[in-house]
VEXRORO-235698 format. One line per 10 residues: number of its first residue (from 1); for each residue x, y, z of C-alpha. Coordinates in steps of 0.5 Angstrom, whole numbers. Example, Ala and Ser with C-alpha at 12.3 -4.5 7.8 and 13.67 -1.06 7.14 Angstrom:
# VEXRORO-235698
1> 25/-9/16 ~ 27/-2/14 $
# end
This chain:
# VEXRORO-235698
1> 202/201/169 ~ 202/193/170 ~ 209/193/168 ~ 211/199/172 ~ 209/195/178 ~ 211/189/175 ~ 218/191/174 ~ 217/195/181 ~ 215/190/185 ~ 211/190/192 $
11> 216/194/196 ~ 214/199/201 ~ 215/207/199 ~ 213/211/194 ~ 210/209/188 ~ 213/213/183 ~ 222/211/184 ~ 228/212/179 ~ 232/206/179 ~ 236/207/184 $
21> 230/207/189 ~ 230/215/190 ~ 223/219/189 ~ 221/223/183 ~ 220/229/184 ~ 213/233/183 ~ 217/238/178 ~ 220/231/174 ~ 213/227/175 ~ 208/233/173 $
31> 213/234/166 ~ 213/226/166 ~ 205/226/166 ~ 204/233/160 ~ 209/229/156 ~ 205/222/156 ~ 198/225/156 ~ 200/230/150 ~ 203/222/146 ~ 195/220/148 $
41> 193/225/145 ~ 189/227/152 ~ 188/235/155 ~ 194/235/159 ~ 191/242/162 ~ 186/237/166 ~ 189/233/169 ~ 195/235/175 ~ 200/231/180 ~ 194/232/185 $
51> 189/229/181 ~ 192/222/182 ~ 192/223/190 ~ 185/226/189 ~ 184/218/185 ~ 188/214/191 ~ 184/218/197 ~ 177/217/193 ~ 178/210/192 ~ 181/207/199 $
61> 175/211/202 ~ 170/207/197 ~ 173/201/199 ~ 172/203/206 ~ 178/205/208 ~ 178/208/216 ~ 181/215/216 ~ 187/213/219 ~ 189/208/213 ~ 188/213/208 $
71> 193/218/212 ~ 198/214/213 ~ 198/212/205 ~ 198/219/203 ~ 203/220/208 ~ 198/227/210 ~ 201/229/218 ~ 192/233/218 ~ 185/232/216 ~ 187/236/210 $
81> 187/229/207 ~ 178/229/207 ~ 179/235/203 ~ 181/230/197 ~ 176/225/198 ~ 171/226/192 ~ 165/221/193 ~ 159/225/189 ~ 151/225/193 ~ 148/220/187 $
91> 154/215/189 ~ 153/216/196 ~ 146/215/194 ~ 146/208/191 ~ 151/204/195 ~ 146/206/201 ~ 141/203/197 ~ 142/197/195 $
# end
């Protein structure tokens, strides 16, 4: 992912882009995804397209994102973004403690 991002760069927009700057599609991106954690040896059936917007939308509220941010980086136009947001009660539990 370090050299995706390197040779990628910092420019706004998606982050997964052909060459040419075009998006991948969700159907070239989910075929992409089953090969790669078919080579590592990984159970594909676990893992979707969604589960990277399950990570990114759990991160940035971990990090303290407000609402507005992580919709606007999810590209989301309503709430439905909160629907992907995963942070567990023992989680909560702890970052309150300390």
């Amino acid at each position: 992912m370090r050299l995706y991002i390197a040779v990628r760069g910092n420019s706004p927009g998606p982050l997964f882009m052909f060459p040419g700057g075009a998006p991948v599609s969700k159907s070239f991106f989910s075929v992409q995804l089953k090969k790669s954690l078919t080579w590592a040896g990984l159970p594909h059936g676990s893992y979707k397209g969604h589960s990277f917007r399950i990570g990114a939308a759990t991160t940035a509220a971990m990090r303290g994102m407000s609402d507005e941010e992580i919709q606007r980086m999810g590209r989301w136009k309503s709430q439905a973004f909160r629907k992907y947001i995963r942070i567990t009660m023992l989680h909560l539990h702890s970052s309150t403690a300390t």
